[in-house]
N, C-alpha and C positions, 0 to 999 in steps of 0.2 A: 369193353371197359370204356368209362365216358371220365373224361376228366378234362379240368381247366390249370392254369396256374397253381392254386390254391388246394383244389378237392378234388377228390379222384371217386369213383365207386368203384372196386371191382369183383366182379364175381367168378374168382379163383376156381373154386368146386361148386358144384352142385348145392342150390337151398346156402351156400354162403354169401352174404352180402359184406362188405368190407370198407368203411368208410371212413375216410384218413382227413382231416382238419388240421391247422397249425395253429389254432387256440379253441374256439368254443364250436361249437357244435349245435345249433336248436331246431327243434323239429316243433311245428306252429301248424294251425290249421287257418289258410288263408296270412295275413301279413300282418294280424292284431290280436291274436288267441295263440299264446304261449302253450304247448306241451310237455315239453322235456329241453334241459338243457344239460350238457355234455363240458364241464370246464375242464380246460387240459392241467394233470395235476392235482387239479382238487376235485368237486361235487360234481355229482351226479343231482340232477333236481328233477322233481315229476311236478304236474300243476295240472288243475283240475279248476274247468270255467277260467281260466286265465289265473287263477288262485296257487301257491305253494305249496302242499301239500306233503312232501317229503323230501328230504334229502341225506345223502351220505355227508359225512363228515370225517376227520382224522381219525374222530375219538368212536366212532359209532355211526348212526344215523337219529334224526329228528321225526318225526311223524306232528306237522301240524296241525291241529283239528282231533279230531276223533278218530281213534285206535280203535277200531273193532273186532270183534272174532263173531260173525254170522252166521254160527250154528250151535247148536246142543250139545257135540264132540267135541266141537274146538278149544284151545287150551293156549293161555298166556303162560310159555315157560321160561325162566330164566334161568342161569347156573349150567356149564359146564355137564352135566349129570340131569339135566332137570330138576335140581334141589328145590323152586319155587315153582306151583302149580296155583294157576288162579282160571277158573272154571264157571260154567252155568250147566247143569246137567238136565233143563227142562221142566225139573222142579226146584231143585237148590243152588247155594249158591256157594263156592268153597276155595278157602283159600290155604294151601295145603302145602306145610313145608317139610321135604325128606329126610332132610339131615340137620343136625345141630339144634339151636333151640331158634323158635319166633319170635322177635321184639316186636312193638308195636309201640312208635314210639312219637310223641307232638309235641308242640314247642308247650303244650301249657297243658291241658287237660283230656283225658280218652273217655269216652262215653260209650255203653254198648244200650242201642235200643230195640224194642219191639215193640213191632204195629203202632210205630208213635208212642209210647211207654218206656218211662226208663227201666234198667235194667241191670246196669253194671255203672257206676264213675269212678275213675282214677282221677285224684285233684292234685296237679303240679304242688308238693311241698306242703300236702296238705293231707286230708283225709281220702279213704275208699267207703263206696256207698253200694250196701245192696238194696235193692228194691223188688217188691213182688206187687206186682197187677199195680206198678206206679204208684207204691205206697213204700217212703223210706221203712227197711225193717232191721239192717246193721250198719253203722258205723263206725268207722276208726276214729281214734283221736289222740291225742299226743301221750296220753292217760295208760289207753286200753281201749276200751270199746263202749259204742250204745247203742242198745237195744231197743227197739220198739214192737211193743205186744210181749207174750210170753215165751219164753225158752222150754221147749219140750224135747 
């Protein structure tokens, strides 16, 4: 066991290492490249190129930067149950909820497009628009509806 005043290491059992601080904790590569910092009581922080990158919080954790899932299986789940699944399966792409109903929901207006084409608009307090091959062909209006081309 090596210790000072302050910090101790000790290795109790076997493969256990055990390190005791009385406030923070940082592990650096060299005296200017930050890795991990350890605050006593609150966060845990990671850092990448001297950058922030993650940390715990009271409420949850932060992920700053890009959240990724690096393969074809992997799966963004959230919910107790997995109720929300968000996916890439190599070809498609899905977002896939178990239980209850899916909102979809923006401060103003929802657009669904394809290959750069519209396809679907929801307009905040206003009209719904369908489209085929990026040619309006119904919409809503405070009325009823408008049609473009013929109804068969």
């Amino acid at each position: 066991m090596a210790s000072s005043a302050n910090n101790f290491v000790n290795n109790a059992a076997a493969n256990d290492v055990i390190l005791s601080c009385p406030r923070e904790f940082h592990i650096s590569h060299g005296s200017d490249e930050l890795m991990a910092k350890f605050i006593d009581d609150g966060a845990v922080e990671l850092y990448h190129d001297n950058g922030k990158k993650f940390e715990t919080r009271s409420g949850g954790v932060a992920v700053l930067g890009d959240c990724r899932v690096d393969s074809d299986t992997g799966k963004f789940l959230a919910g107790l149950g997995s109720d929300l699944e968000m996916y890439h399966n190599g070809t498609h792409s899905f977002i896939k909820n178990n239980t209850g109903t899916t909102y979809l929901q923006g401060p103003t207006n929802l657009s669904f497009i394809t290959a750069n084409e519209d396809a679907i608009m929801a307009l905040a307090n206003a009209d719904v628009r369908l489209f085929y091959d990026n040619s309006l062909k119904l919409q809503t209006t405070a009325t009823g509806i408008t049609t473009t081309g013929r109804l068969s």
